[in-house]
C-alpha positions in Angstrom: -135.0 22.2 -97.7 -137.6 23.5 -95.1 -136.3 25.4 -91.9 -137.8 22.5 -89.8 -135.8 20.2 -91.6 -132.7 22.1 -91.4 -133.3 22.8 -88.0 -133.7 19.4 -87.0 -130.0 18.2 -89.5 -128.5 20.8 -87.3 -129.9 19.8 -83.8 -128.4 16.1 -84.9 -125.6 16.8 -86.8 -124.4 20.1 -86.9 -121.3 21.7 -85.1 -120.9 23.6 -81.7 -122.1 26.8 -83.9 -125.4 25.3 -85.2 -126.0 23.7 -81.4 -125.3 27.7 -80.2 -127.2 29.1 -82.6 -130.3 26.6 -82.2 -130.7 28.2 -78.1 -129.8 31.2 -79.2 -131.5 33.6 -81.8 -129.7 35.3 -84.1 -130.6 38.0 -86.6 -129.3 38.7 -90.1 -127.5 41.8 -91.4 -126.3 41.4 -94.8 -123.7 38.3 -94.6 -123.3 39.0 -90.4 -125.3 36.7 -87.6 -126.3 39.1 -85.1 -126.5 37.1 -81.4 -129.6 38.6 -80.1 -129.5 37.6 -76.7 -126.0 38.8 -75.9 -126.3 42.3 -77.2 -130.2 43.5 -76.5 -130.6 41.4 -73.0 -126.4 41.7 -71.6 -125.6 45.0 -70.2 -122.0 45.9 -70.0 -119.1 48.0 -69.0 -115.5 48.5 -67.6 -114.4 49.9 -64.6 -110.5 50.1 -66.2 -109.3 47.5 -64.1 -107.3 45.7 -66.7 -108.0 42.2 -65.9 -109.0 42.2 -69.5 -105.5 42.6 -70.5 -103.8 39.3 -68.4 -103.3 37.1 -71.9 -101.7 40.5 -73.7 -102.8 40.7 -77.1 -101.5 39.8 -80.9 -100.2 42.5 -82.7 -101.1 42.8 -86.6 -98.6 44.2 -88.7 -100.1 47.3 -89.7 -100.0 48.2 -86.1 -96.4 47.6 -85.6 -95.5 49.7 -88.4 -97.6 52.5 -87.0 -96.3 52.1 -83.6 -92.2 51.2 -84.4 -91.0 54.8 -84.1 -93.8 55.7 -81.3 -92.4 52.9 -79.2 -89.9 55.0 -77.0 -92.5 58.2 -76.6 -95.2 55.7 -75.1 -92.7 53.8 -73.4 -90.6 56.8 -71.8 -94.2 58.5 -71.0 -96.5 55.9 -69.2 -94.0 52.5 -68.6 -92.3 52.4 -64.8 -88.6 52.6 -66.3 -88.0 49.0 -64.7 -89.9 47.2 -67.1 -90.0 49.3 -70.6 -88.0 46.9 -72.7 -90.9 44.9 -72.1 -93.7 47.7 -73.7 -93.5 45.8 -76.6 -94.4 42.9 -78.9 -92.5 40.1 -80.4 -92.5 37.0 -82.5 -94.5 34.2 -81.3 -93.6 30.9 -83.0 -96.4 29.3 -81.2 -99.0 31.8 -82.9 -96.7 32.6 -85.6 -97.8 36.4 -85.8 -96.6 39.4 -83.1 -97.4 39.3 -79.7 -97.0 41.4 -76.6 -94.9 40.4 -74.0 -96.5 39.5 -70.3 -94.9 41.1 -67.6 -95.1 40.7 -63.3 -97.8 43.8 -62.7 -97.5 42.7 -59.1 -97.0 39.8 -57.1 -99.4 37.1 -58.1 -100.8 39.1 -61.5 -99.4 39.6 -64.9 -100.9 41.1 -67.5 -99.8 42.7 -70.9 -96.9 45.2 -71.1 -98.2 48.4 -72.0 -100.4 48.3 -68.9 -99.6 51.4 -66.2 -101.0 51.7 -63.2 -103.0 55.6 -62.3 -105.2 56.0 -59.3 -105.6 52.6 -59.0 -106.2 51.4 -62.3 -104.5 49.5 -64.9 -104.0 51.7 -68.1 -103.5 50.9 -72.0 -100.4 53.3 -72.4 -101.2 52.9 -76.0 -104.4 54.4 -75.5 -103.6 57.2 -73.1 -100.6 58.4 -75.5 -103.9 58.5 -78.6 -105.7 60.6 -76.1 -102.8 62.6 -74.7 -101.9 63.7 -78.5 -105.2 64.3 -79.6 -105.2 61.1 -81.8 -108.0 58.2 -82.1 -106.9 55.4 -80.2 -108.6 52.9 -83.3 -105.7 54.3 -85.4 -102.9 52.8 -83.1 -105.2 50.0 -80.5 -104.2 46.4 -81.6 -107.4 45.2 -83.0 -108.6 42.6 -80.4 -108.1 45.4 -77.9 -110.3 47.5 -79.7 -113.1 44.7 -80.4 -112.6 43.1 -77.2 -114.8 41.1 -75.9 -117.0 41.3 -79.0 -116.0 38.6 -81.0 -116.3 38.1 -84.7 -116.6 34.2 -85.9 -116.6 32.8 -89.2 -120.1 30.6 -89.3 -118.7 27.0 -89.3 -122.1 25.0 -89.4 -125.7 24.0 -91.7 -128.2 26.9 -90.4 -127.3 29.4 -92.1 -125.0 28.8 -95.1 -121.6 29.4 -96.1 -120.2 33.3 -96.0 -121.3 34.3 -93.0 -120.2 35.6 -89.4 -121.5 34.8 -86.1 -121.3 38.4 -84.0 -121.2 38.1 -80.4 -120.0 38.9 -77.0 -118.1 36.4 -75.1 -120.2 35.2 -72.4 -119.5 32.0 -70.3 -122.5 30.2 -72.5 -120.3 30.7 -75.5 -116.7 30.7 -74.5 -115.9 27.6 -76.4 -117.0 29.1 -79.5 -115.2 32.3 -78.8 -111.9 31.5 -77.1 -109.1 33.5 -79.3 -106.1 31.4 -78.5 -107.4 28.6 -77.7 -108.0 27.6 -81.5 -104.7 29.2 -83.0 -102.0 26.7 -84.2 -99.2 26.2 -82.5 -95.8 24.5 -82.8 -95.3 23.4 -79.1 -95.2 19.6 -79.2 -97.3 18.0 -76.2 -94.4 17.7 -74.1 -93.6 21.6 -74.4 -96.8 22.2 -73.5 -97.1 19.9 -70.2 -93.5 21.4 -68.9 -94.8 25.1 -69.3 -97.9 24.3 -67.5 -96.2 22.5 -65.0 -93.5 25.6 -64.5 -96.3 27.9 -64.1 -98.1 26.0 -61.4 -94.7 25.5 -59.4 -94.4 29.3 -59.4 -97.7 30.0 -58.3 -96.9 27.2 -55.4 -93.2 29.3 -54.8 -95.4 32.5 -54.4 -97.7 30.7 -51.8 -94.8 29.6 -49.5 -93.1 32.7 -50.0 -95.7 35.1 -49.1 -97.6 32.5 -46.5 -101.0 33.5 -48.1 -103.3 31.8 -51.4 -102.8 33.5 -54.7 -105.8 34.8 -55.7 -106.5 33.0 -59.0 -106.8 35.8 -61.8 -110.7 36.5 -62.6 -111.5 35.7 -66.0 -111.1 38.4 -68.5 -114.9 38.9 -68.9 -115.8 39.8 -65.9 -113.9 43.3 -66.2 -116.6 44.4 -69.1 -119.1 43.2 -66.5 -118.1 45.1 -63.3 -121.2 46.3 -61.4 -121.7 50.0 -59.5 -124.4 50.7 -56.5 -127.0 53.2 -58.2 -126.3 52.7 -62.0 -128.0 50.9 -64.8 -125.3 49.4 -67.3 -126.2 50.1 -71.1 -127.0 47.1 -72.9 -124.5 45.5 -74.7 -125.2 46.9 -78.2 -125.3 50.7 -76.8 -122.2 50.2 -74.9 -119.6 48.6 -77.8 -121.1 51.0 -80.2 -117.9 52.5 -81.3 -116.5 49.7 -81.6 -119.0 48.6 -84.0 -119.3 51.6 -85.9 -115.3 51.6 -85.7 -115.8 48.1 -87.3 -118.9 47.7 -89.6 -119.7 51.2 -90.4 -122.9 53.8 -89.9 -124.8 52.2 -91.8 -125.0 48.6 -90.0 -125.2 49.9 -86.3 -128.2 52.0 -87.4 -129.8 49.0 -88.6 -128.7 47.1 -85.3 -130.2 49.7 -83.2 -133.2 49.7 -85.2 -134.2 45.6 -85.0 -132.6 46.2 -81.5 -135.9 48.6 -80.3 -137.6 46.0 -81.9 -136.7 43.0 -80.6 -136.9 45.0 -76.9 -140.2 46.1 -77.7 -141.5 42.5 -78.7 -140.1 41.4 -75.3 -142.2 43.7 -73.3 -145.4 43.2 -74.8 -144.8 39.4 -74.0 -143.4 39.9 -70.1 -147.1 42.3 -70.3 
């Protein structure tokens, strides 16, 4: 089948993916769909705020083994002693896999428990113990911490055949393609569901009376990747996740990616010229 052809099966028939795909260009390394536009024409960064951290994260198991008997050093070092039991994960049997437990940060925001506040800013105690003992933090970061907000997404669609993985950065273009826990299964029947979202607005209403001002509604995760400074250029998205990717693909695949990468930059300046 021709590209044209496919193209056009996918504009009328093909899934979210294909429909993402179609206005936005992707390049192929090996089996992995490299989102052009989000990594060579984004530019990103984090100022440590940890509004990145307000959903908490899942916990795989190799993690939890690692960090079982570390659990009272990085609690007893970093956690206010009021809320350690929380610095933790458990079982979710709505995602069916470890999670860690969301905790008040401070009136009106929560956020995951291993967070600590330091000059301001929330801090992964997880990731200040690594550094603190001389350890890489990849060794003991849940996973979608250390990825985050790159995302990883199995191709679901006709473009581009079966095997591969849409890489990209969640962006508000693609948040329905990206959204982690929105698409996980759950066990909550509809009626579970509709009281816990009801509970949660009532609180935020309780808060209101109580402190006679609005809640500020929590700012979406994103926007703590893209926090902007007076007087600094951001890298680009692909320069500034790079260990991360490294961490992730290997050497040999961000070389690549940096190489079509001055490419793809280059191409775009001679046609702005």
């Amino acid at each position: 089948m021709s590209e044209e052809k496919r193209r056009l099966r996918a504009e009328v028939w093909g899934s979210p993916m294909d429909r993402y795909v179609l206005d936005n260009p992707v390049l192929e390394i090996g089996d992995i769909l490299v989102d052009q536009k989000a990594f060579f024409e984004t530019r990103s960064t984090c100022e440590m705020c940890g509004f990145s951290c307000s959903e908490g994260t899942t916990f795989p198991r190799e993690t939890v083994e690692k960090l079982t008997p570390l659990l009272e050093e990085i609690r007893n070092g970093y956690i206010p002693p009021e809320r350690r039991e929380k610095a933790g994960w458990y079982f979710s049997q709505a995602y069916q896999m470890d999670y860690s437990h969301l905790v008040e940060l401070e009136p009106g925001r929560r956020g995951c428990g291993f967070l600590f506040k330091k000059n301001g800013h929330y801090l992964c105690a997880i990731y200040a113990w690594a550094l603190d003992n001389h350890k890489k933090p990849y060794d003991f970061w849940p996973f979608e911490c250390i990825m985050y907000p790159v995302a990883i997404q199995p191709y679901q669609g006709v473009l581009h055949g079966e095997n591969k993985s849409l890489l990209t950065v969640r962006l508000p273009q693609n948040q329905h393609l990206t959204e982690v826990y929105g698409d996980r299964p759950t066990n909550r029947s509809f009626y579970a569901q509709w009281r816990q979202e009801v509970k949660f607005r009532l609180k935020q209403k309780l808060r209101e009376w109580t402190f006679r001002k609005p809640v500020k509604p929590r700012p979406p995760a994103l926007e703590a990747h893209f926090c902007d400074r007076e007087g600094w250029t951001k890298p680009l998205s692909y320069q500034y996740y790079a260990p991360a990717l490294r961490w992730y693909f290997g050497e040999d695949f961000y070389r690549e990616l940096c190489q079509r990468a001055e490419l793809y930059l280059a191409a775009k300046k001679n046609q702005q010229t």
